[in-house]
Structures are given as structure tokens and as C-alpha cells.
N, C-alpha and C positions, 0 to 999 in steps of 0.2 A: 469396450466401455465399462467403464469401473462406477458409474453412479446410473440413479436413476430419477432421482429430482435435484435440477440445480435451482437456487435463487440469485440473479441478480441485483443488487442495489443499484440504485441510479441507474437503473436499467431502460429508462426512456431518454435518457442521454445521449450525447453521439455515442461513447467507446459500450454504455452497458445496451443498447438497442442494435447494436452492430455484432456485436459478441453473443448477443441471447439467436439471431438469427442465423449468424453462420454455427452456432452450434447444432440449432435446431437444424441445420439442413445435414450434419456430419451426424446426427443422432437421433433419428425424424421420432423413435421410441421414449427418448427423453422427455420429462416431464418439465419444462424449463415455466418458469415462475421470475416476472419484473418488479420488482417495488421502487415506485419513484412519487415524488411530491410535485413533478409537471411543473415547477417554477422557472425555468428556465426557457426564455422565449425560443420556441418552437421543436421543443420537445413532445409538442402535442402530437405535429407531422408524421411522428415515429406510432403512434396506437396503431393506425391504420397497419403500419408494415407489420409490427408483431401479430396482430388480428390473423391475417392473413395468411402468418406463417405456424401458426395455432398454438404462440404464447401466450400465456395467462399472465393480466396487466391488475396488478393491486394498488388498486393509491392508496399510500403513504408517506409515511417521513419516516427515517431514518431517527432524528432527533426524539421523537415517541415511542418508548419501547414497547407502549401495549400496538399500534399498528402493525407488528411482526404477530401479533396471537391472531392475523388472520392466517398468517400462512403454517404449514402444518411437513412432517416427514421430508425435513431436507437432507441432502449428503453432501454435498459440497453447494459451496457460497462464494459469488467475485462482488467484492467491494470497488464497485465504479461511481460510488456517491463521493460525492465533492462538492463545495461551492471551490472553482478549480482558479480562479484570478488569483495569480502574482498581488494583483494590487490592492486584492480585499483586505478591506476594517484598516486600509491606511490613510484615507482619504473620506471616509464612513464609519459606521460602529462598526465592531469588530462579532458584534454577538452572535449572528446569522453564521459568519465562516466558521466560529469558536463550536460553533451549539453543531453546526453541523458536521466541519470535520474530524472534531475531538469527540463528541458526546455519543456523536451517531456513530464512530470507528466504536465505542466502549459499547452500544448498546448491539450492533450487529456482532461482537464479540461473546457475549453473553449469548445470545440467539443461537450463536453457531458450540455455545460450550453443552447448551442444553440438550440440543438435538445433535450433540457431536458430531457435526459438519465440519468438516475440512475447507479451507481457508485458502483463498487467493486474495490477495491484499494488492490493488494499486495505488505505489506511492508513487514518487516523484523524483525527477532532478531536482526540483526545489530544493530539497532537503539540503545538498551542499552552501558553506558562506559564500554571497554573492561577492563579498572582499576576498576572498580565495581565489576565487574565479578569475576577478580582473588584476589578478596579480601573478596567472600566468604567463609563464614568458612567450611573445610572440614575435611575428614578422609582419607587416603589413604589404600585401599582394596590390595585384593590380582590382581584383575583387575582392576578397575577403582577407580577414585577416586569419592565420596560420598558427598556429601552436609549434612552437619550435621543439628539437629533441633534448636540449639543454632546460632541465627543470629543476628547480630548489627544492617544492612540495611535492611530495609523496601521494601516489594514488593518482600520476599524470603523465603521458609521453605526447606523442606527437598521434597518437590512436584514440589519445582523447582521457575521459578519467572515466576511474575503474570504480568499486565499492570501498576501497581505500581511502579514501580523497578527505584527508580532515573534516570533520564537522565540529569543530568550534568557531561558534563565528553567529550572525545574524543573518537572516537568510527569506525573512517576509514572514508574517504571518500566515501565510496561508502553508508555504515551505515547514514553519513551525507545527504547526497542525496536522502534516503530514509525517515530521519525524516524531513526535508524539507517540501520534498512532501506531509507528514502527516501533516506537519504545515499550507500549502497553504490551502489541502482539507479543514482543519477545520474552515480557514476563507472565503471559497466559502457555504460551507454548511450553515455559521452564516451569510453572506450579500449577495452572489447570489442564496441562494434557490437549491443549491447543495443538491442533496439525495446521500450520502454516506456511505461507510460500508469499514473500516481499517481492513484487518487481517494482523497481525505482525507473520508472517512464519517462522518457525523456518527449520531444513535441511529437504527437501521436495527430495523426490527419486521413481525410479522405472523405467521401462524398457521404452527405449527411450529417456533419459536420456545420452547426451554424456559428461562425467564426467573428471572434470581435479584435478588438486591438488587445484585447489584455490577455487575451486564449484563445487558440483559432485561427492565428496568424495567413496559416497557406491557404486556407479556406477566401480566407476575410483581402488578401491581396490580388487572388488569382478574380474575385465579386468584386473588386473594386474596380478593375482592369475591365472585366466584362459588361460591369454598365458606365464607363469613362467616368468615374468618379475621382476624388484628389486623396494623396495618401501622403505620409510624411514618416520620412528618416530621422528618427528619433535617438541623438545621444551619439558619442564616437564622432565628431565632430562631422554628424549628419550626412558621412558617404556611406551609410547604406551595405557597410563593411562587415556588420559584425554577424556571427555565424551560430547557425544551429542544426542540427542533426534532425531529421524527418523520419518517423515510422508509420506506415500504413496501418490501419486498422485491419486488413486482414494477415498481416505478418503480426502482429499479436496475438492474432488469434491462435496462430498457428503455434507460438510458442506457452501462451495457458493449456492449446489441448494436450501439447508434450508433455506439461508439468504435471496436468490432471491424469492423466492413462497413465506416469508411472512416480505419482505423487509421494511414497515414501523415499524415492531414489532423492527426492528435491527438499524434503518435507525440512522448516524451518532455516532454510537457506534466503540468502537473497540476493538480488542480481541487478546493474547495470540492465535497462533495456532498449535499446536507440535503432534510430537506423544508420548509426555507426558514421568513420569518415566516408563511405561510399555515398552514402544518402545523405552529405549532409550540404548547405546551403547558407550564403549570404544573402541578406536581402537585397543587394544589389540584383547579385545571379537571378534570384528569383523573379526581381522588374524585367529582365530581359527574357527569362519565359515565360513568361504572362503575356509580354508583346508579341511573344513567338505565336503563340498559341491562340492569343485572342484576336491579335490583328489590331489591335490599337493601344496607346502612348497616354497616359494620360500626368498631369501636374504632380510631381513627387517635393515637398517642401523639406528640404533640408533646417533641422534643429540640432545646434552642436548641444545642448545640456541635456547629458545622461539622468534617463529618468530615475526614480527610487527604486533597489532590488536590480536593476536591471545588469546585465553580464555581456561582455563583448564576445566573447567565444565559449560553448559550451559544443562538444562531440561525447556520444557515449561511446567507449571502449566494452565491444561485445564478447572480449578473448574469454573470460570467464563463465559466462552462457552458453558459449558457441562450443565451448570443450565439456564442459557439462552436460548441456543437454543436441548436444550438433544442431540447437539451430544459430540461422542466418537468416535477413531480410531478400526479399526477394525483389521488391520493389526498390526501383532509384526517382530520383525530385520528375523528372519529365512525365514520367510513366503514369508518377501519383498525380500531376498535376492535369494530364491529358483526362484523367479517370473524372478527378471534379469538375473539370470542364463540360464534360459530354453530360454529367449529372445535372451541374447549373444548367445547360442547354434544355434539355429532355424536363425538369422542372420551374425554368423561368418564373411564370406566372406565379408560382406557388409560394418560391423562395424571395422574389422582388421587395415584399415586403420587410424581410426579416435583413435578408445580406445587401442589400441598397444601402 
């Protein structure tokens, strides 16, 4: 172990409360420290697990940079703060996503320059143009649609897309506010001596997880299924076709603890990080394990008009990571999906309110 205080941001969130815990149990000596603004419905549920696991919970905001003068002697810092919807300030103001994914990336940068804290930064697939995307070439399967090995753009095969992958283009707001923030890191790292490490995340899941339509997806299908709720195939002419790559939250973990224990090897690099084509999933595939799993069928409403931002196939290509730093995900979609299942079961009452 190379540190001895971490701080997470957005640390009472799914990815930062899941990440503070299983480090706290691989480094029980570790001083681990949450800063989160609890606005997020049922991030409260998460105090009690940290409590218990004897992390120290700070409310704040990220957007305030006097909130950070409570905390004191950090070494390294994971930036898990996001307002994390695709669909944010496109439908709403934009101020809340702007203030929080831009302002609060600039002011946890500063924080981390003062007390020369070392940096993990989670961005996003967002950041790629959603018009790039659907203008890969593909196949349409009997489930999903396929990414063919026949491609135009650069930074794509049939493994899926790499950190190459054009970024000129539109890509959401919230996508913007993530490359942004990639943009800032890369000029603190090149003139303030910033030690930094970019993973661009692709759909991250797993129990604890309170999952909506806009973020949260495997969460939010597998709860729909389990209290016979009605769900709807949205876009791609409504079969439920189009595809996305799943990462557990504990296969992330496992690859920030690699990056952290030998963090110069990685320091200002960035990486593609998915659960690859192995773990990856149409929403069709995934109506049929939900039914597997849960024992009941419920109303799926087919909409052919694709929503705004939205992308028919996205797979991360992990060749670049996986040679880097040898990891791979461990976890495949049944594995993850049986994991949230036994959590919804074992929580019911708790979560009914939230994932109903």
C-alpha cells in the first residue's frame, strides 16, 4: 500500500460507497474519507454501510471549494462525483450538471494540487460523438445488433472501440462535461505537476446500485422485473436490440487498486474501461434474464423513435488496459445480474420505495 489517506468524491454514491468499502476492507489501516452532497435519491442507504466499515462521511459539495477545508492530509483522490444522466440540462437547466461536473472536476483539481494528491479521475464513454457511434457498421442478429470487422472510423473493430475513437462531434451534455474535465486534467498534469490516471467507464452496475432509465439501467430492468412492473424499448425500431457492455463494481475496483499500488507505471495515461464484448448485453438478452432469474414476464412497450444522445451499440475494447496493466473483468451479465437479485431479495422493503 502506497497511500495512507484516500478521499473519495461522490463517495455515497453507488461507484464512490462501493469503492470506499471494498478498499477499506483490502487496507483496514487506511484512512479512507467520503465527501458527497447526498442529493441523489438513496444515497442516504449507503451512511449506514460506510459507518460500519469505519469510513469517515463529510457532507459536502464538490461545487464549494471551501467544503474540501474540512478535510485535511490526502494522498490520493477518485473523483466518483457526477450528476451522471445522459439526459441532463437537455430537457431542464443545465446549471446543476455544469456546476457540478465542470466546476467541481476544477475545484477537486485544485484540492488535489495543494496537498499534492494523486488523481483517479472517472470519466466516461460518454465522451465519444453519439453520431460516430450510430454510424458504425453493423449486422442485425437475432438479439442484438453486432458490430461488423469491416469499419470506415478509426478507433473501432468488432472488440468494440478503443481510446482512438474520434471525438469530434456532439455527444450530450453531460458526455461534454466529462471531456472537459479530461481536457482541464490533461493541462494540470502538463503545467501543475498533476499526477493523473483517466478511466473512461463504460455502464458500471451491481447491487447498491439505485438505477433509473437515464443511469442504472441493469439495476433498474432486473427491479422492474421483480416487482412486475411495465418497461419500454426505447429507439432502434423498439426490438430491444441495441447493446451495451456491463462492468461490475467490483472489477473496477480491482483495476483503480492496480493503477493505485503502481501509479507512476500508469500516471497520466488513460484508458477504455468496460466489461468488454464478453460482458456485454442487449436489452432484449437482458428481458430474458430477468425472466430467468426472476420467474416472471412482465409488459415491455416497444417505441421505434430513438431518443436524444442515444447510441445503438457501444462495447469497450479492453486490449489496451489488459496489456498495460493485465487486468480483465471477472464477472459476465448472469453472474452480475444473479448478484443484484439476491441484494433486491435480502433488501426488499428497503429499496421498494426507491427502485418500484
Amino acid at each position: 500500500m502506497n497511500f495512507k489517506n484516500l478521499l473519495i468524491v461522490g463517495g455515497c454514491g453507488f461507484v464512490g460507497s462501493n469503492l470506499a468499502i471494498y478498499f477499506k476492507i483490502s487496507y483496514p489501516s487506511c484512512n479512507i474519507i467520503v465527501l458527497d452532497n447526498l442529493k441523489r435519491s438513496g444515497s442516504e442507504l449507503n451512511l449506514s454501510r460506510l459507518k460500519l466499515n469505519g469510513i469517515k462521511f463529510v457532507h459536502g459539495d464538490i461545487r464549494n471549494k471551501e467544503d474540501f477545508n474540512q478535510i485535511k492530509n490526502v494522498d490520493f483522490i477518485i473523483d466518483a462525483a457526477a450528476e451522471p444522466s445522459v439526459l441532463a440540462g437537455i430537457f431542464d437547466s443545465p446549471d446543476y450538471l455544469l456546476n457540478t461536473n465542470l466546476i467541481g472536476t476544477i475545484n477537486c483539481l485544485n484540492f488535489a494540487i495543494i496537498n499534492n494528491a494523486k488523481l483517479i479521475f472517472l470519466s466516461t464513454s460518454r465522451v465519444y460523438p453519439f453520431k460516430l457511434l450510430d454510424n458504425i457498421n453493423f449486422i442485425e442478429g437475432e438479439t442484438r445488433f453486432n458490430i461488423t470487422p469491416d469499419q470506415s472510423l478509426y478507433g473501432i473493430s468488432s472488440n468494440g472501440i478503443t481510446v482512438d475513437f474520434p471525438i469530434t462531434g456532439s455527444r450530450s451534455l453531460y458526455g461534454a462535461t466529462k471531456l472537459a474535465s479530461e481536457l482541464l486534467i490533461t493541462e494540470y498534469v502538463e503545467f501543475l505537476n498533476l499526477s493523473a490516471i483517466i478511466n473512461r467507464c463504460g455502464v458500471i452496475t451491481g447491487p447498491w446500485q439505485m438505477g433509473r432509465v437515464d443511469q442504472g439501467v441493469i439495476v433498474l430492468w432486473l427491479a422492474k422485473h421483480y416487482w412486475k412492473k411495465e418497461l419500454t424499448y426505447n429507439g432502434y425500431g423498439g426490438l430491444g436490440k441495441q447493446v451495451r457492455d456491463i462492468l461490475h463494481i467490483y472489477d473496477l475496483f480491482r483495476l483503480i487498486d492496480i493503477q493505485i499500488t503502481n501509479f507512476d507505471k500508469f500516471n497520466s495515461k488513460t484508458f477504455n474501461v468496460g466489461g468488454g464484448l464478453d460482458c456485454s448485453i442487449s436489452l432484449l438478452e437482458l428481458t430474458n434474464l430477468c425472466q430467468k432469474i426472476t420467474g416472471n414476464s412482465i409488459p415491455i412497450k416497444p417505441l421505434s423513435e430513438n431518443r436524444k444522445a442515444d447510441t445503438r451499440i457501444y462495447i469497450t475494447d479492453n486490449q489496451d488496459v489488459d496489456l498495460q496493466t493485465g487486468w480483465l473483468p471477472t464477472y459476465n451479465p448472469e453472474k452480475i445480474l444473479l448478484e443484484i437479485f439476491e441484494w433486491l431479495r435480502i433488501n426488499e422493503l428497503l429499496l421498494k420505495n426507491i427502485l418500484n
